[in-house]
C-alpha positions as semicolon CSV with decimal commas, in nm:
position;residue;x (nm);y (nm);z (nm)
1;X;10,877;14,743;8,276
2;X;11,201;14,597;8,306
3;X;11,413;14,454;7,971
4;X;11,758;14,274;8,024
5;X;11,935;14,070;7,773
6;X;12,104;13,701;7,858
7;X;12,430;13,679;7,715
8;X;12,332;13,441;7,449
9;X;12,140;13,676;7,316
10;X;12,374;13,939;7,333
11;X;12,620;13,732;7,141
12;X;12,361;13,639;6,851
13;X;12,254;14,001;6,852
14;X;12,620;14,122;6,754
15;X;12,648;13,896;6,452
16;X;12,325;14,019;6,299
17;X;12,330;14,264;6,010
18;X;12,230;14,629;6,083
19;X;11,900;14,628;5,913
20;X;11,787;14,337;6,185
21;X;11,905;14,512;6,440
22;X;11,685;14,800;6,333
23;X;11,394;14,642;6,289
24;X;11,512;14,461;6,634
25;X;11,486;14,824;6,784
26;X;11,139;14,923;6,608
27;X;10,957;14,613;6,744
28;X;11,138;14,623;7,101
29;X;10,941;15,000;7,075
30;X;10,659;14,800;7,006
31;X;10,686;14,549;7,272
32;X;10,737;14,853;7,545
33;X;10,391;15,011;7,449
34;X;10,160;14,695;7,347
35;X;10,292;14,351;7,399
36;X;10,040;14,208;7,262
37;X;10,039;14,379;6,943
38;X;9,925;14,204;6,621
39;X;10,243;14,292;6,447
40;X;10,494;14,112;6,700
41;X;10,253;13,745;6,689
42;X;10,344;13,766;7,050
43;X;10,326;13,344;7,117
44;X;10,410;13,139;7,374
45;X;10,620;12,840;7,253
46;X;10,712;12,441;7,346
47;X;10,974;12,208;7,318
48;X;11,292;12,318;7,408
49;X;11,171;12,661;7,467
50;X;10,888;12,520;7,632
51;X;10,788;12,844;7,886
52;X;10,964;13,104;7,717
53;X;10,757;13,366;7,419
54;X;10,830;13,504;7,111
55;X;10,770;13,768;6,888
56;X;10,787;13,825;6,521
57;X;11,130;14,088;6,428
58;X;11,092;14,088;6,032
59;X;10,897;13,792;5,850
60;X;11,157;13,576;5,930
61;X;11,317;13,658;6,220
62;X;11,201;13,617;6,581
63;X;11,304;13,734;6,945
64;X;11,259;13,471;7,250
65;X;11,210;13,591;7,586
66;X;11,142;13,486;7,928
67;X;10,864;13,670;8,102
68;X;11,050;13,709;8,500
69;X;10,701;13,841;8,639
70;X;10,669;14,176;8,811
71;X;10,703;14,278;8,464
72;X;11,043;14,196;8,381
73;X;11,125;14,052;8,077
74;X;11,476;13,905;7,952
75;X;11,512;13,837;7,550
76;X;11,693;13,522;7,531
77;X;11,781;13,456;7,195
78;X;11,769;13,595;6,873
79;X;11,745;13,447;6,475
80;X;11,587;13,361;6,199
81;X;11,259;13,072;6,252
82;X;11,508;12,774;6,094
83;X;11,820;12,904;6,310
84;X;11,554;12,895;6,690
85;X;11,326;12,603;6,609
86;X;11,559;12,336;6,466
């Protein structure tokens, strides 16, 4: 398995506190093992991230990602539910 990081996601990454980042870390753990993992709600989405995935961080927080095939995966963007689905 494969993880990269676009740079948007890089740059909304940076600004987040350390305790998302954290929990960022814990679930990414998660991810690697069992994608499909009750904890991370691992959905597809629509609208203007119509083909991309996400996956539940903390109870407010998600992680969007693109699945590349030959599984590779790049996380796309990072924030709370009201800050990714406007």
């Amino acid at each position: 398995m494969a993880i990269t990081y676009s740079r948007v996601f890089k740059k909304m990454f940076k600004k987040k506190d350390a305790w998302v980042k954290a929990k960022f870390s814990e679930r990414l753990f998660l991810f690697i093992k069992e994608r499909n993992n009750p904890l991370l709600n691992n959905h597809s989405l629509d609208g203007i991230w119509a083909g991309c995935r996400s996956i539940n961080i903390t109870g407010d927080f998600r992680a969007v990602y693109e699945e590349l095939g030959n599984d590779n995966f790049e996380f796309v963007a990072i924030g709370t539910h009201s800050e990714l689905y406007f």
